[in-house]
N, C-alpha and C positions, 0 to 999 in steps of 0.2 A: 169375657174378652179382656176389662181390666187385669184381670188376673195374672195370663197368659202373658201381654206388657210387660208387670211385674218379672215375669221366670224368665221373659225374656234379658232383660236387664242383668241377669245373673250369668249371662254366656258373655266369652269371649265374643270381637268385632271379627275374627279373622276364622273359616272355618276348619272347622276339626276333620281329619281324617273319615273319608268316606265310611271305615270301616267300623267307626265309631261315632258318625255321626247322628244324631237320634231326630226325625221328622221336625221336632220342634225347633234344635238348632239351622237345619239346613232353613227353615220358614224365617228364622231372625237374620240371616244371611244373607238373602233374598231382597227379605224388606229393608234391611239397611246398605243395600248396593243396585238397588233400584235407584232410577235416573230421579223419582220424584222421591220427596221428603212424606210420610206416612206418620199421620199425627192420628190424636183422640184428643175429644174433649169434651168436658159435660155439657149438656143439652141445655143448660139454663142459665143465665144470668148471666156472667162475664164471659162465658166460653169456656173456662177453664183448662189448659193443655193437661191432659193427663198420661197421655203419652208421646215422644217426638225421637222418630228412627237415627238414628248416627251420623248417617251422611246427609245430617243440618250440618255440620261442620263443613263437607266440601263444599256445598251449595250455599248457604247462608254466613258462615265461620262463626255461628253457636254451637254451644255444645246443648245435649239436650237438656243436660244439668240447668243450665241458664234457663231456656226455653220453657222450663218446667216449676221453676222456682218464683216465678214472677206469674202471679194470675192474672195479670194484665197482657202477658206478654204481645198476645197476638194483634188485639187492639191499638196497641202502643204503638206497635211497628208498620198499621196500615197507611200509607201513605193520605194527609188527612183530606186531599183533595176526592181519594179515593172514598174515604172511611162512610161518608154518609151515605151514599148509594146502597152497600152493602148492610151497613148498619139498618139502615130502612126496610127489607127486602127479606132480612134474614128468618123473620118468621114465616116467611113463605116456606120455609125448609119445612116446618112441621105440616103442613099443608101439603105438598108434592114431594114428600120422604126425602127431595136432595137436589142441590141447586151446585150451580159452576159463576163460577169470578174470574177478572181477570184485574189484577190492579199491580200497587207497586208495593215493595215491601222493604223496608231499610234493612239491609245488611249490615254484618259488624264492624266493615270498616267505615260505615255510614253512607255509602253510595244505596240509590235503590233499583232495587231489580225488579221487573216486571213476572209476576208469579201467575200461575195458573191453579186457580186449588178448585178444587171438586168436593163436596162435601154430600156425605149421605147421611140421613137418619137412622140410627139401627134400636128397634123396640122391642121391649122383654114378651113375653108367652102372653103379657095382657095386654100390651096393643100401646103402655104406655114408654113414652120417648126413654130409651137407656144410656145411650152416649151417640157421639157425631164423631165418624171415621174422614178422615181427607188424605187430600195427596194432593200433594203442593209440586208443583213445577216449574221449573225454570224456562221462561219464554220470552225473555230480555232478546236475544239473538234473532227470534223471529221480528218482537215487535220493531227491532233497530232498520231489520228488512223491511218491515211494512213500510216506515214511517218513508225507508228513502225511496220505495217503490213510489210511495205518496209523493214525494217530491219531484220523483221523474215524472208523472204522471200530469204532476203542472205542470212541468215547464214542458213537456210533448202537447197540453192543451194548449200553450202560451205560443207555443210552434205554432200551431198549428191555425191559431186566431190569427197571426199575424201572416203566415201563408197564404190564408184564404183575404187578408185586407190587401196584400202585395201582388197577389191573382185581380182581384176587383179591379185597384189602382190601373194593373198595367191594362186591362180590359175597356175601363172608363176612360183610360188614354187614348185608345186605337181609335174609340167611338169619338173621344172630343177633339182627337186631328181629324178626321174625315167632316165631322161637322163644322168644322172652323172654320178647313178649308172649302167646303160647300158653302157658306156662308159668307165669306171674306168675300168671293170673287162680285156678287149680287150688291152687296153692299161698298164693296169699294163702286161703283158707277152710279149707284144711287145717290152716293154722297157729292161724287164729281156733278150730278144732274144740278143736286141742291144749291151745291157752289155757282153752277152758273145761273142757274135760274134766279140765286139772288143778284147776281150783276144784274140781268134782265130785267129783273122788276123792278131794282133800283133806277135802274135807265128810262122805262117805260112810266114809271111816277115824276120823272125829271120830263120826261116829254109832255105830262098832260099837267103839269105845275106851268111849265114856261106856257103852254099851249095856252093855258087860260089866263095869264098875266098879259100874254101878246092882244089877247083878244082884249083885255079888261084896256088894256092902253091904246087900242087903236079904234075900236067904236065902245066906247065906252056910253050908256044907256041909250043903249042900239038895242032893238029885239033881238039880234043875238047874242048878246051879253046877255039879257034874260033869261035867253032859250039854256046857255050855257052852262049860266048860274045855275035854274029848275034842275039842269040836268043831274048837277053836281051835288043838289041838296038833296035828290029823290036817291041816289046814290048812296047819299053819306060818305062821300069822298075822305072829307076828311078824317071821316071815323077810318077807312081804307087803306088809307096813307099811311095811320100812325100802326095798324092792329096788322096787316100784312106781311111790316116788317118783321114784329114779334111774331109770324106767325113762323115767318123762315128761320127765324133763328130758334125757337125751341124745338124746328124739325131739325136742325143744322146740330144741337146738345142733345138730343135723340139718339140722332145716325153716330155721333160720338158716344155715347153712352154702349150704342150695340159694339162697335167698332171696341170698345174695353173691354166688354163682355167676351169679344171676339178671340181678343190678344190673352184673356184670363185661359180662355178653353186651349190657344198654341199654348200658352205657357202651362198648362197643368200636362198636357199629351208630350210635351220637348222644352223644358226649361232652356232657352235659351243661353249657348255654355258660353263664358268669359274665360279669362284668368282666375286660376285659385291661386291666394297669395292670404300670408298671413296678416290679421284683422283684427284691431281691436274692437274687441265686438262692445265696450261700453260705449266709442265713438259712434258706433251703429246705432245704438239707442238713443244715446240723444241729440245724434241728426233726424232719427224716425219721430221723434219725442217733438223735436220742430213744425216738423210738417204735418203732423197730425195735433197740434195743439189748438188748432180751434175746435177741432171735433171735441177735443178732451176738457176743454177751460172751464166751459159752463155745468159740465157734470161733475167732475171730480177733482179731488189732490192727489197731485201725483207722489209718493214717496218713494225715495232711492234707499236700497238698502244692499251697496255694491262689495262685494268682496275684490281680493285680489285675484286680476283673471290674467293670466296667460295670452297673447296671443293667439288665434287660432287661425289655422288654415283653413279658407271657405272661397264661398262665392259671394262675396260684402254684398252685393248689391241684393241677392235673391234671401240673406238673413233679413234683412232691414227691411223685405216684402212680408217676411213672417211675422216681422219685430210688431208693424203696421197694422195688418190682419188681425193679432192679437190685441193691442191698444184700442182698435177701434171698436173690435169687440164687445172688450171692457166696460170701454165708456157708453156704449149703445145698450149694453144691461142695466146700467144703473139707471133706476128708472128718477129719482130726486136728485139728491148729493151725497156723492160718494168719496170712496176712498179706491186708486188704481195704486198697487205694489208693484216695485220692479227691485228683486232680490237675482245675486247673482253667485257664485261661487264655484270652487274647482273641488274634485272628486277623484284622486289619483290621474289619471292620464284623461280625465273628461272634465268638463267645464258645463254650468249647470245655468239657466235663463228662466225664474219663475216670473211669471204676470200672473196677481192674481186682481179681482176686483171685490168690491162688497154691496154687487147686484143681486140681481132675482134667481140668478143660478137657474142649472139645467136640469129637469126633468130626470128623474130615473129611465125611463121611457126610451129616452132620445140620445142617453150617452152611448151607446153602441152606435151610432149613427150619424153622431156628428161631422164625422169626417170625410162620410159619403159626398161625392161630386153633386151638386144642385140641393141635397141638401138644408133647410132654411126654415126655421120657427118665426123668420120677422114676417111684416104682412107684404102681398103681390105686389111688385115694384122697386121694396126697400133693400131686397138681397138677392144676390145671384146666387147661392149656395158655394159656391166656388172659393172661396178664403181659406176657408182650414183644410178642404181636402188640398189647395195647391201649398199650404201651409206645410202638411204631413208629404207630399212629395218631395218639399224643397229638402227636410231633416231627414227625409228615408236618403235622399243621395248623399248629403254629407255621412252616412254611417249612424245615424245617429238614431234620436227617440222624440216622440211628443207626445207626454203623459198627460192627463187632464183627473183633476179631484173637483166636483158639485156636491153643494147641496142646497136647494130651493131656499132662497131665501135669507140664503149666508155670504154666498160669493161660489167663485171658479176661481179656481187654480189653473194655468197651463203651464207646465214646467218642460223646458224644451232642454236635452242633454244631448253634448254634440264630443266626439274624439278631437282632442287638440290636436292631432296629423290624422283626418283619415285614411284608411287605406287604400295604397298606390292604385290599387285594384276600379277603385269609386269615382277616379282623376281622368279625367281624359288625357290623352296624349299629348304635352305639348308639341 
């Protein structure tokens, strides 16, 4: 076969006359205008090229002279992220007679192309290794197709995650306006009850105070001031008096507490619409930064770290519920003393709102979920779940994004990206 390589080399690139062309020319013809590059090389030790077809020139822009002159050549030019896989492997060749690669391969003008070589073992009459035939291919053009299929392929998965959370959303809405409103009507009269019942009781403890004053001052150590008194100490009036009061008023922060919960499930089902009007959203933060500061004082330092922002066109009031929701978050992670960030900056036509803190962070488990309605890792009593999913409502109607980055034990990130004008399309009608 060497041989043959050799006789080859001594023909013209371009073929000769059918009527003179002789089996052997038309074979160097062939393999030198074949779409892959048609190499040899010794079976041992560097690889050595000992032969390399013409058209390396079209395909690589060596010539074979090059190719052949360098017993490193082929080594050289494996791309080196590529080189050790192949390098490790390649004695399997003499194992299974021939093996396939796919890597990259530096070209002449130094760009690399993705190759495809095929190598076979070829053994003389006694079974031992005599040289290794290839054919190298050029499959730059498929893998460029792969790579952007690979790319369509997220972003149709990223479609499609976000489809099915904007399905949920508007499903979990339909179900928390019918519950609200089921809920609302019971609760608004329960509450009216409460309200009067404490005038009531308050009136009916004014009557049996004077009751027993009149009495203590008009037969005073009468057996009926006795009888009175007994009655009022077997009683425990005045344990009565004082623990009654408390008792209506933490049913009265109750019925308020449901009556929030209430207004959380209208407002995640129909954000109630205002004016959109342009907002300095850094004013938004540190009016939210106010009223959320005793939540935040004893946990953490707050750091600003505000770039120049833009105005933007929003709903201030429904930001400054996210701004909130995310703060209070924060501070409710950290479990000692921490550190809460608030980083801000602009991104061509978007403006960008990161909170992060340096809590307990979220679960691998749970980040696909956090943004589900009712939702909630804290214990029974301490969360409605309701925060981030009305959070991720408020930023889906501005046009926008609410990214989140955890890791256990490091902190949360939430970085909220919103369009400095969103579209007309997202604005209700003035």
């Amino acid at each position: 076969m060497a041989m043959q390589f050799e006789e080859f080399e001594s023909f013209a690139s371009s073929p000769p006359p059918a009527s003179v062309a002789s089996p052997l020319v038309r074979l160097k013809y062939l393999i030198d205008n074949t779409p892959a590059i048609i190499y040899s090389s010794v079976p041992s030790g560097d690889f050595k090229m000992t032969f390399v077809s013409n058209n390396a020139r079209n395909v690589l822009g060596y010539t074979p002279q090059e190719m052949l002159a360098d017993p490193n050549f082929w080594f050289d030019h494996i791309h080196p992220d590529d080189a050790p896989a192949i390098f490790s492997s390649l004695a399997q060749l003499f194992v299974e007679g021939e093996r396939t690669y796919e890597y990259r391969f530096r070209a002449a003008g130094g760009e690399y192309l993705w190759m495809h070589d095929h190598l076979r073992l070829i053994r003389d009459e006694h079974g031992a290794p005599l040289e290794v035939i290839g054919s190298l291919s050029d499959i730059t053009a498929r893998k460029l197709l792969e790579q952007e299929q690979q790319q369509l392929i997220t972003r149709l998965r990223e479609a499609h995650d976000q489809l099915l959370q904007s399905e949920k959303m508007a499903s979990i809405g339909q179900l928390a306006a019918g519950v609200a409103h089921e809920i609302n009507n019971p609760i608004g009269f329960v509450n009216s009850n409460m309200s009067t019942l404490n005038r009531y009781v308050t009136t009916l403890l004014s009557v049996v105070r004077s009751t027993n004053e009149a009495v203590m001052q008009a037969a005073p150590g009468t057996a009926l001031a006795a009888r009175i008194d007994a009655i009022n100490r077997e009683a425990d009036l005045a344990f009565l008096q004082e623990d009654i009061g408390d008792l209506v008023n933490e049913s009265l922060d109750g019925l308020k507490r449901v009556r929030d919960i209430v207004q959380s499930l209208k407002d995640f089902s129909h954000m109630g619409e205002t004016d959109w009007h342009f907002a300095d959203l850094h004013t938004g933060l540190e009016t939210t930064l106010t009223i959320v500061a005793n939540e935040i004082k004893y946990k953490a330092t707050v750091e600003r770290r505000y770039g120049e922002l833009p105005e933007v066109k929003c709903l201030a009031s429904q930001l400054n519920q996210v701004f909130m929701n995310l703060l209070v978050n924060a501070a409710q992670a950290i479990r000692e003393r921490g550190v809460i960030t608030i980083a801000t900056g602009v991104d061509g036509d978007w403006v960008w709102v990161a909170i992060s803190d340096t809590g307990c962070g979220i679960p691998a488990q749970n980040m696909n979920r956090i943004f589900e309605p009712f939702f909630t890792t804290k214990p029974v009593g301490s969360g409605t779940g309701l925060g981030l999913s009305l959070s991720y409502s408020v930023i889906n109607k501005h046009g926008g994004r609410i990214e989140v980055a955890s890791a256990p034990e490091v902190g949360t990130t939430f970085t909220i990206r919103l369009p400095i004008t969103p579209p007309a399309s997202l604005r209700p009608a003035a």
